[in-house]
N, C-alpha and C positions, 0 to 999 in steps of 0.2 A: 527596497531590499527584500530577497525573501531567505530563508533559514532554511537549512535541511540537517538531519539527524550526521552525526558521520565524520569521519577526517575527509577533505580533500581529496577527490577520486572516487568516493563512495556510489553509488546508481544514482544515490540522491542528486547529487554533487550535479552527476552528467545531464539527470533528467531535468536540472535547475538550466542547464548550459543550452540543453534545444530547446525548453521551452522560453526560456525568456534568456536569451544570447547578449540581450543590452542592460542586464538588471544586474545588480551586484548580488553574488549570493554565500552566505554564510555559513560556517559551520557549529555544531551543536553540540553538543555531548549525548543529550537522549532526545529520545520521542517528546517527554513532556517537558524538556525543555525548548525545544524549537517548536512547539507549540504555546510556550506560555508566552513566550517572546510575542507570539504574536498578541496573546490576549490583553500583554502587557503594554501594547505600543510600540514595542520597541522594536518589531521589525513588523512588514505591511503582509508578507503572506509566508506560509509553510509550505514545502513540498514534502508531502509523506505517504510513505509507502502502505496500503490497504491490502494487498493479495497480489499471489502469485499464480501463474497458471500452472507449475509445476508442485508446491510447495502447499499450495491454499492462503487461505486468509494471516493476516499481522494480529496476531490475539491480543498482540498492547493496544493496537492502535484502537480496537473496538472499546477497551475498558476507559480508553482514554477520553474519546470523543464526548459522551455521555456529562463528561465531568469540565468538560470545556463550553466555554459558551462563545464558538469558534463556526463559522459556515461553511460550506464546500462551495467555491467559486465554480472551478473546472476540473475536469477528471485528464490523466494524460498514461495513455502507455507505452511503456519503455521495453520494445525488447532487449532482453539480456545476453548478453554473452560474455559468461565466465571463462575468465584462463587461468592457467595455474602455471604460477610465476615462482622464480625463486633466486638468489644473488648470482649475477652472469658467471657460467660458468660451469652449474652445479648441470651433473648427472641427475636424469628420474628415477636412475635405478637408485641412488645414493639418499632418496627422498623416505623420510619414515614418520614422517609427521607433516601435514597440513591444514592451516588456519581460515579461516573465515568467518562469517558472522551464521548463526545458526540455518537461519534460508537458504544462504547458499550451499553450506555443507547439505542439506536435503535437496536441494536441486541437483547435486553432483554426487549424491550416494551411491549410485553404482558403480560411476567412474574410480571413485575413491576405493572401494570395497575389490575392485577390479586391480588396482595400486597394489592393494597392500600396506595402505597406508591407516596410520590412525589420526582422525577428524578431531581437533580442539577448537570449540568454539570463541569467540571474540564480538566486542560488541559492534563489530560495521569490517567490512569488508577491506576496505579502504588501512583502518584500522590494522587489519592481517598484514599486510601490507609494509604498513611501517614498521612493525614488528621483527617481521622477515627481513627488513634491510637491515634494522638495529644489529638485528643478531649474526649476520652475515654468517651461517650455519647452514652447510651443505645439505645437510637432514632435515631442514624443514622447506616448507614451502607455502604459499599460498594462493588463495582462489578470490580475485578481483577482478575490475576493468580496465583495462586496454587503459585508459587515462592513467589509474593507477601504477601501472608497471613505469610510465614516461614521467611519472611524477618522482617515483621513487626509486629508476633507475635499474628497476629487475627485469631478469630475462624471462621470455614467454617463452614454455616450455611446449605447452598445448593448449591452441586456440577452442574457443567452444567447448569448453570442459564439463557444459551441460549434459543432462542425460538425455533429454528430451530436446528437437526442434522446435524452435517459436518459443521458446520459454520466454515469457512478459509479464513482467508488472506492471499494476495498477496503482498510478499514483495519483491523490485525491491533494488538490490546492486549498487551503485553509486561509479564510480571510477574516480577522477581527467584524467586519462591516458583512452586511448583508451585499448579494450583488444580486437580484432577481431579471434575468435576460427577458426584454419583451417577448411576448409568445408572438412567434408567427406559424401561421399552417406551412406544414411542409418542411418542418425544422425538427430534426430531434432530441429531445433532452431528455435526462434522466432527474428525478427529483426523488432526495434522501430523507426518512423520516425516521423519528425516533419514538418510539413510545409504550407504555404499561398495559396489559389487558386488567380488564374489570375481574374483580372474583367471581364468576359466572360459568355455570356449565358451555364448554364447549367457544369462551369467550376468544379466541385466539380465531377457529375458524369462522366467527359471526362475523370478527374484527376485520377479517382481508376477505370475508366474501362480499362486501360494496365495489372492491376490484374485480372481480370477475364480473360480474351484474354489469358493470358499467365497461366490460371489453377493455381494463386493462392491466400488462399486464408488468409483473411481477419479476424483476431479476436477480433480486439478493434478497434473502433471510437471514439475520443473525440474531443472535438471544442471548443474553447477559442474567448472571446470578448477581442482583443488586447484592451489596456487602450486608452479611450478618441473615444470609435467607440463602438456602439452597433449590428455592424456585425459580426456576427461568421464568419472570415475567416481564421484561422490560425485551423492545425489539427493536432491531434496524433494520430498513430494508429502500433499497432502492427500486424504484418506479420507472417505467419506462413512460413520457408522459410530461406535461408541464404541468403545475400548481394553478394555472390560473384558468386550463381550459376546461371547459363545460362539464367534462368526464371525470374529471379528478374532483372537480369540487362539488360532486353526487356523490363518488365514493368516500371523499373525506368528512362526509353528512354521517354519509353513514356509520365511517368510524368510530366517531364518535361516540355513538352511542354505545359501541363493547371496548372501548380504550378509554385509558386518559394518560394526563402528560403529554400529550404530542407532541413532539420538536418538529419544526421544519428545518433540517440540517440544509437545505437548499435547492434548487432546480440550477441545472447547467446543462450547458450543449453537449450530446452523446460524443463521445470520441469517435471519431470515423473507424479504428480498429475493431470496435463493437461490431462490425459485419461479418467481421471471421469468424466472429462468434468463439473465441478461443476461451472464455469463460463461462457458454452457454451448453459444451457439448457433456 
């Protein structure tokens, strides 16, 4: 079984349906709880959303992971296309209020600002959704998936209600169990670490310069204010690279020495979409 955040229809929902089409998948109320499921047993993996190429990063998901003792199996991206739906029927012009979960209204900010319309956020898309059917009210509307309208019987008003083309999410598979893919040359993988710099002048750029030294490189940064400390010292960051070959485990020598706490949040095979590079421009 795996868990995703969301009502039925959510991105979660769809990016559970292509990736694993024979698995039964679940729905959750929040972030940490379709992650404790996992940590609990009670379900074998999470689909959860990490960043948008439109919107940026899930700032729960980063405070979350830290506190989860949960691995990243596989990484998968899901282009998006949002529409804006509402009970069959309803005029756009008659539209003066539209729901969604906060990403998507910032995916589709201009379109909305172009509307005329005011944006009320919701916790999942999916969610807006159901809402809008409840209420069968010609004044509002909402911003979901294509699954979601056929689920919940609303009319699509305007496909791709995104502002930008390629809009995709990044969603990171969370596994109770370690899964470490044998390395082989000629395979790409990304491997995710977590971890504290020392109190030490200048300890941050000591700590990722054994990356560079050792040719590799570096595709996400992110930094957390541990609770009760307004200092950024705890970090994420994903690696281009596998844990087990000759480069990584010189650089993570060297980490050592200006870090501590290191997590290995995991090594997995890069998603083939990582060549468009839609998160590296």
């Amino acid at each position: 079984m795996i868990v995703y955040q969301g009502h039925e229809g959510a991105y979660s929902h769809l990016a559970c349906k292509h990736v694993f089409p024979d698995r039964e998948a679940r729905s959750c109320e929040s972030f940490r709880a379709a992650m404790e499921e996992v940590e609990q047993g009670k379900a074998e993996l999470a689909m959860i959303p990490l960043e948008n190429s439109t919107a940026g990063r899930v700032e729960e998901i980063y405070r979350l992971i830290p506190q989860m003792s949960l691995h990243i199996v596989e990484e998968h991206f899901e282009t998006v296309n949002h529409c804006l739906m509402a009970p069959p029927g309803t005029a756009k012009e008659t539209i003066r209020t539209v729901y969604s979960h906060p990403q998507a209204l910032a995916q589709c900010a201009e379109n909305i600002r172009r509307m005329g319309v005011k944006p009320m956020a919701t916790l999942d898309t999916a969610g807006a959704a159901v809402q809008v059917q409840r209420e069968a009210d010609s004044s509002q509307a909402a911003i979901a998936s294509s699954l979601a309208a056929d689920l919940y019987r609303l009319e699509i008003l305007e496909d791709n209600f995104q502002d930008l083309s390629g809009n995709t999410t990044r969603f990171i598979i969370l596994s109770h169990e370690q899964r470490l893919p044998p390395y082989s040359q000629g395979v790409e993988y990304i491997t995710s670490l977590l971890f504290k710099v020392r109190n030490i002048p200048a300890a941050l750029y000591k700590a990722l310069g054994g990356f560079a030294t050792n040719k590799i490189n570096l595709v996400k940064l992110e930094s957390y204010m541990p609770a009760g400390t307004l200092n950024a010292s705890q970090f994420h960051v994903d690696i281009e690279g596998h844990v087990n070959s000759k480069n990584m485990q010189l650089a993570l020598e060297e980490l050592a020495f200006f870090a501590e706490d290191v997590r290995l949040l995991g090594t997995y095979e890069a998603h083939s979409a990582r060549s468009s590079k839609i998160f590296q421009d």
